[in-house]
Structures are given as structure tokens and as C-alpha cells.
C-alpha positions in Angstrom: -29.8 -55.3 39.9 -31.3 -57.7 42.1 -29.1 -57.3 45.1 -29.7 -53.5 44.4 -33.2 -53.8 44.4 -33.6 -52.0 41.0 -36.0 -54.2 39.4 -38.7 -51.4 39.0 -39.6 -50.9 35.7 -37.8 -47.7 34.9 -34.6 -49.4 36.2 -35.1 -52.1 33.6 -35.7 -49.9 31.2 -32.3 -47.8 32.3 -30.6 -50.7 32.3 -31.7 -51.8 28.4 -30.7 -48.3 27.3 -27.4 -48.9 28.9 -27.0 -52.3 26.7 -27.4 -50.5 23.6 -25.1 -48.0 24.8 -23.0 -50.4 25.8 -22.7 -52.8 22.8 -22.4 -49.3 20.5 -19.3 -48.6 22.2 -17.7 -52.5 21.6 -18.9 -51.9 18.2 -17.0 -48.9 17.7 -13.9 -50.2 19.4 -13.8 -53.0 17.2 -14.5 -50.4 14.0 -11.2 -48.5 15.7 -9.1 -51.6 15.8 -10.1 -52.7 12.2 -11.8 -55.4 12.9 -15.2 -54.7 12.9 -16.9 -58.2 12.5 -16.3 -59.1 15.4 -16.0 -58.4 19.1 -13.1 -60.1 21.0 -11.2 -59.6 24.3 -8.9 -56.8 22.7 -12.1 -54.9 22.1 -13.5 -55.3 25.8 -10.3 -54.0 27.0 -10.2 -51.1 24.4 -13.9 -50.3 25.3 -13.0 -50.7 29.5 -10.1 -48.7 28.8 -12.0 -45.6 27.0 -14.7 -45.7 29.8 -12.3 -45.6 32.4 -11.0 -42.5 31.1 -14.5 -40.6 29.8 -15.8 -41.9 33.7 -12.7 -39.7 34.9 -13.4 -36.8 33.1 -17.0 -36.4 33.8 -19.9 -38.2 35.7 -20.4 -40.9 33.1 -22.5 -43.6 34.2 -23.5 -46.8 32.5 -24.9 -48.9 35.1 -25.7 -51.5 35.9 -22.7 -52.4 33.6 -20.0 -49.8 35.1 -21.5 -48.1 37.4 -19.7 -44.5 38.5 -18.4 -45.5 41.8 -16.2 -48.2 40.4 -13.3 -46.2 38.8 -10.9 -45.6 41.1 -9.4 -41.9 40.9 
């Protein structure tokens, strides 16, 4: 965020919204895989995999922890 000079306080804010957004989704991977007690690397990559598709499909943005521009078409 820093190298992007987005440290204004609606960025931070942004970017905390994004979290909890972010850590929703790894909780309902890991509900999807059955193992909902914990979150482990077969969750990230279930969670990376669903964004890369719903990022596809529509403008979906959750930076600054996967920003639009990174999936490739």
C-alpha cells in the first residue's frame, strides 16, 4: 500500500474491509472442504482458485490483497 501511496485513510479503511472479505471467503472454503477449524494451504488454493474465476467473470476487486489487474485473461 505503501509503494502505492494508498495510506489515506479511506484506503486503510478499504483495505480492512477487504480482510474481512478476505478471511470470509478462507472460512468458507474450508467449511466447503470439511474442514472448517482450520485454514491450511488446500484452503488458500481453493479460495485463489474461486477468485481467479469470480475475477474473470466480473470486475471483482479485493485489493490490496488481489488486486483486478493480476489475473491473467
Amino acid at each position: 500500500m505503501i509503494r502505492q501511496n494508498r495510506v489515506e485513510p479511506q484506503d486503510v479503511m478499504l483495505a480492512h474491509t477487504n480482510l474481512i472479505k478476505l478471511i470470509r471467503l478462507l472460512k468458507q472454503e474450508a467449511f466447503y472442504l470439511g474442514h472448517p477449524l482450520r485454514l491450511d494451504n488446500n484452503t488458500l488454493r481453493a479460495t485463489k482458485k474461486r477468485l481467479r474465476l469470480r475475477a474473470s467473470a466480473t470486475a471483482f476487486e479485493l485489493w490490496p490483497f488481489w488486486p483486478h489487474n493480476f489475473v491473467a485473461p
